[in-house]
N, C-alpha and C positions, 0 to 999 in steps of 0.2 A: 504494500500500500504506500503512493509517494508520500510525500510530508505536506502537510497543509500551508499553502501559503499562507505569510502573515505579513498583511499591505503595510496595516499600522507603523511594522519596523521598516519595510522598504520607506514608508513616509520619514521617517525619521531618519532612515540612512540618506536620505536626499538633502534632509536638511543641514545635517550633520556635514553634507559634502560643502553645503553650502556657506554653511561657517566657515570651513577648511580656508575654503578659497578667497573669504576675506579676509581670513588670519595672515595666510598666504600675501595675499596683496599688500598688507601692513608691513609684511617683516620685507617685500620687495622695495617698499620704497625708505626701510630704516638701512637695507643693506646700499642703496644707491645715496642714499645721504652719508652715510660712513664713507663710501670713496669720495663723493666732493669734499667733505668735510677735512680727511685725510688730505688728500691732495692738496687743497687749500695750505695747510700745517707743513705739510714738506716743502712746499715754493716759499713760504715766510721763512723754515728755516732756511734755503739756500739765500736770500736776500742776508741771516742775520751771518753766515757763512762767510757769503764774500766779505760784506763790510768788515770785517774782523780780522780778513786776510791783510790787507794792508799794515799791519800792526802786528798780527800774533797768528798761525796758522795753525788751525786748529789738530786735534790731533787724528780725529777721524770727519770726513766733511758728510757726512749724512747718506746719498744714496750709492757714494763709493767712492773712492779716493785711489782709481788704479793710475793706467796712463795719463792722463791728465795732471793730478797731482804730483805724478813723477816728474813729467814735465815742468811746471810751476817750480818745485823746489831746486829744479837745475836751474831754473832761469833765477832765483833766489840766488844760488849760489856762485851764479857768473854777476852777479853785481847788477842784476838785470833790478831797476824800478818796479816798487810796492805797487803803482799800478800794473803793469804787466805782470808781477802776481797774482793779485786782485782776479784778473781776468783771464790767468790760464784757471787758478783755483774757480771760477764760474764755470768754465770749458770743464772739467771734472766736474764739477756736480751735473751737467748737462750731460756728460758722458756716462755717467755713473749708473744709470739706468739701463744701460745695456744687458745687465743681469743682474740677478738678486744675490746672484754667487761674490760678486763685487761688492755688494754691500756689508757694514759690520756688521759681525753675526751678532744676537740678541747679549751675547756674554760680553762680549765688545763695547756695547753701547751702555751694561751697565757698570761694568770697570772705569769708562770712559768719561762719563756724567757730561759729556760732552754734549751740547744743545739739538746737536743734530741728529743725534737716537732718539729724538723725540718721537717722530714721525712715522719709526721704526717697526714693521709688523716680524712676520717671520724670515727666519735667511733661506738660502738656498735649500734646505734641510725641510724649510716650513714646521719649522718650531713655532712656538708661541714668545714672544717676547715679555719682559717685562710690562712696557706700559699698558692703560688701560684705553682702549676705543669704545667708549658709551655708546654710541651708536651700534657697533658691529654687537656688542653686548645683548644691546635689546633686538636687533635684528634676529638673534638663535634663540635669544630666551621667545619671541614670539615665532619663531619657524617651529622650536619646541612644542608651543602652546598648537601650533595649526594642525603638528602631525599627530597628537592627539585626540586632536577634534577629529582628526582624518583617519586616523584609527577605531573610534569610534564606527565613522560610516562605514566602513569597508568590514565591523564585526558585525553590524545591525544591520547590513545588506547579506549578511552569509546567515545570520538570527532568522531573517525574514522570507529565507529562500529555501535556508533547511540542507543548503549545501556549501563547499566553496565557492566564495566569489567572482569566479574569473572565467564566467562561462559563454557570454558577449562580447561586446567591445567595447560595450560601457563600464564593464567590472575591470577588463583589463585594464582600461585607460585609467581607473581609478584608482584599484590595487597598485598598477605599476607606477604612477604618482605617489602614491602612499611608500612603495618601497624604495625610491629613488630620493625623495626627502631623508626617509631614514637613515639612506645610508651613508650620505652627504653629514647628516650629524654624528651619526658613527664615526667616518674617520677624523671628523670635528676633535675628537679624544683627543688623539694623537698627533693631529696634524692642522696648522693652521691653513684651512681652507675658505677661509671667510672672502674670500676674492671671488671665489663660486659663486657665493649669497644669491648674487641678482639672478647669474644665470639657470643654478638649479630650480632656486624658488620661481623663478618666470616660467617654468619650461613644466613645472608641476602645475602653473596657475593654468598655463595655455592646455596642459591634458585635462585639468577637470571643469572647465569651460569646454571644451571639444566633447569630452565627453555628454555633459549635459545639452547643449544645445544640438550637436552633429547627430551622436550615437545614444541617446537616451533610452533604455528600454525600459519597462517597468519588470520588477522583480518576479521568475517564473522559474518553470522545472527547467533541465536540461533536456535537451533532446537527447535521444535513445543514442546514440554514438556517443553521447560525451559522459554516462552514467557509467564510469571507468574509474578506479582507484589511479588507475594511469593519468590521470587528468589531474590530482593534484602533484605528481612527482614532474611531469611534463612539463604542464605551464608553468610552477612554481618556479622549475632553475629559468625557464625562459622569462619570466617575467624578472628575477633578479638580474641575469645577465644581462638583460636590454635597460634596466637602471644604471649597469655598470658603464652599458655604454653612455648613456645618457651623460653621466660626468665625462667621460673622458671625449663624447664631441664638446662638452664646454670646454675642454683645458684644450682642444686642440681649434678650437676657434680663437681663445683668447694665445693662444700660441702665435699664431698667424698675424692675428694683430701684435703682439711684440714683437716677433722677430720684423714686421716692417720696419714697427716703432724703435728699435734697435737699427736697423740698418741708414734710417733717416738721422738720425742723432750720430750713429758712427760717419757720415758724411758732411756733418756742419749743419743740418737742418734744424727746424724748432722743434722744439719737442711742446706737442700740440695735444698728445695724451697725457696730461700729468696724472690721471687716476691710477694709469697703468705702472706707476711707481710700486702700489703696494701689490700687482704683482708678482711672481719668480721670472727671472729670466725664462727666455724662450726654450733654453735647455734642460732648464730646472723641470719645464711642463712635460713638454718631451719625457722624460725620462719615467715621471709619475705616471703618464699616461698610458705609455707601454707595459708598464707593471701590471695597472689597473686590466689594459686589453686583453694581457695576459690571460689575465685571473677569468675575466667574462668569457675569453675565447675557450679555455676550460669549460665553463657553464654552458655555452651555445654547444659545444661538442658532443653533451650528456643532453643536452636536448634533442639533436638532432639524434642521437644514437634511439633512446627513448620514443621518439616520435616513432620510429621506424618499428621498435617492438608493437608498440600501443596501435601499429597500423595493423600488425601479422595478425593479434590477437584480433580488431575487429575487423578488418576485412580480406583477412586470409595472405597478405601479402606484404612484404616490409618496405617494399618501392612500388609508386605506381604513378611517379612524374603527371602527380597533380600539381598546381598553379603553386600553391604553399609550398610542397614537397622543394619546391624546382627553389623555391628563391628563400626557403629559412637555407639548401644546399651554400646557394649563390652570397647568402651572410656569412656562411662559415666561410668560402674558400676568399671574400676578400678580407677579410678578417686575418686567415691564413696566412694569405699574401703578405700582409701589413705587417705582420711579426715574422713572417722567414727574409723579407726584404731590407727590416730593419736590421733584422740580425746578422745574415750575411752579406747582405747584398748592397750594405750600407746607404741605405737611404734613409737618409735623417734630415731634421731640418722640415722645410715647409712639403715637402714630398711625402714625410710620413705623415704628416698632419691632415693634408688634403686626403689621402688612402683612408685614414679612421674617420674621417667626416663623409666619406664617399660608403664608405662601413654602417655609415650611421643613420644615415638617408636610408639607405635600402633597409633597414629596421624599419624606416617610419612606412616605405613605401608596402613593404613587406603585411604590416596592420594595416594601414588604410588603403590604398589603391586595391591591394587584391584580394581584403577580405570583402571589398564594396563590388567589384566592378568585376571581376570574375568569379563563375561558378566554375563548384569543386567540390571533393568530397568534406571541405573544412569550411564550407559557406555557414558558419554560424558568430555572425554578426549579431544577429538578434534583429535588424534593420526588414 
């Protein structure tokens, strides 16, 4: 006998969503206040930076002190004019932003009590620093408050349904927003990723908006295919792994945008991103990110392997190059691609970045284009 539905809790996990995504909304625009806010603070220190060179030069100058300040102190040391100090030391703080690996590391800046650790988030490493950012503060403690509330809907949509939630594409959309928050403040623990803020919380605000307005279903059974134990182990890594990706197209978008913002700065230009201060250099991202791919590309691998049991058992066969079949393959092998090319094949730099963004699309394309627009034996959108 199925389980009775229970509207009441689908009512309630609707609204519950829809708290979510104002909570959501709140902590999007405390995490894009903390980068103006920030930014702001690092341009005042390099104004209090140079003034100061003329006279006494400091001992670490804020967003890095490599060539540039070598430079300056030669010119110091050949008799060169406190203004032409002045002014290579501004050429180093404008340089300095090339990486975050340039930057004093958080131990640095508090040995240092030097004014220009003020400004200072995590190093290369994405430690936590000393000081405090009230902003970025209230931004987790309210991204906290949303994926609670978001936890909530996504228990009181499985309450109301009598099963797991992730049996359309509106439970997907909303689970897999729920797990992608999460796991952004998971590595929160360990790692100062508050540079993500805007882009994970935006990206979770745009799926449960998508969800509600595109893919809305009201809370029902599963259809007789999907009434499989295989269903929770299935979707489960898939729905994590495509969270994982979800961060790592952010760090590989914001990747692309510093290594420009790097290479304009390394050739004399202005430096027109100041937000992009507090985040890691381009390599710093790079390096996280492939970890991160790593780890997902494991994930998508037990999914696909899985999908393929969970096919034999219901319809006799473990391949049958249906529309899904074909392009969860097409995720793994550029996925694949991404991590054998980086590995040997040495492509780094904005080549690996466009590959895991190219990675990441075909996820999205993968959920909406073909679970809408082609029939399959996995046409269950719920639409």
């Amino acid at each position: 006998m199925p389980f009775a539905i229970n509207e009441t809790m689908g009512q309630y996990s609707e609204l519950f969503m829809l708290l979510a995504a104002g909570t959501y909304t709140v902590a999007f625009i405390a995490f894009a206040w903390d980068l103006a806010k920030s930014s702001r603070a690092l341009r005042a220190i390099d104004l209090k930076a140079a003034e100061a060179a003329g006279t006494k030069v400091p001992a670490m100058a804020g967003a890095g002190a490599s060539a540039g300040s070598a430079a300056g102190s030669a010119a110091a040391a050949d008799g060169g004019a406190a203004d032409s100090v002045a002014a290579d030391r501004v050429d180093s703080h404008l340089a300095g932003p090339v990486g975050r690996a340039e930057r004093p590391s958080s131990s640095v800046a508090k040995r240092g009590g030097d004014a220009s650790g003020a400004g200072q988030t995590a190093d290369a490493d994405m430690r936590y620093a000393a000081e405090r950012r009230v902003p970025a503060r209230v931004a987790v403690a309210l991204t906290v408050l949303g994926v609670l509330i978001h936890a909530a809907g996504v228990i009181t949509r499985a309450l109301g349904a009598g099963r797991v939630p992730w049996g359309n594409m509106y439970e997907f959309l909303t689970t897999g927003a729920f797990v992608a928050v999460a796991v952004f403040l998971l590595v929160l623990i360990r790692r100062d990723l508050r540079f993500l803020g805007t882009f994970v919380v935006g990206l979770a605000i745009i799926m449960l908006v998508a969800a509600s307005v595109a893919y809305w279903t009201p809370v029902g059974h599963l259809v007789p295919a999907l009434q499989s134990y295989w269903l929770i182990i299935h979707v489960s890594i898939a729905v994590l792994s495509s969270a994982l990706f979800t961060l790592t197209f952010a760090m590989s978008a914001l990747q692309l945008v510093q290594s420009h913002r790097q290479k304009t700065v390394a050739a004399g230009g202005a430096d027109k991103l100041g937000f992009m201060r507090l985040v890691p250099s381009a390599l710093s991202l790079e390096n996280l990110s492939y970890r991160i791919n790593a780890i997902a590309f494991i994930g998508w691998t037990f999914t696909l392997m899985f999908g393929a049991i969970w096919a034999e058992k219901a319809w006799g066969r473990f391949w049958g190059w249906d529309t899904k079949e074909v392009w969860t393959f097409v995720i793994w092998v550029v996925y694949a691609g991404y991590l054998h090319a980086r590995a040997t094949r040495g492509w780094t730099g904005t080549r690996a970045a466009w590959l895991s963004i190219v990675g990441y699309l075909c996820v999205v394309f993968n959920f909406t284009i073909v679970n809408q627009f082609f029939n399959g034996l996995h046409s269950y959108s719920g639409l």
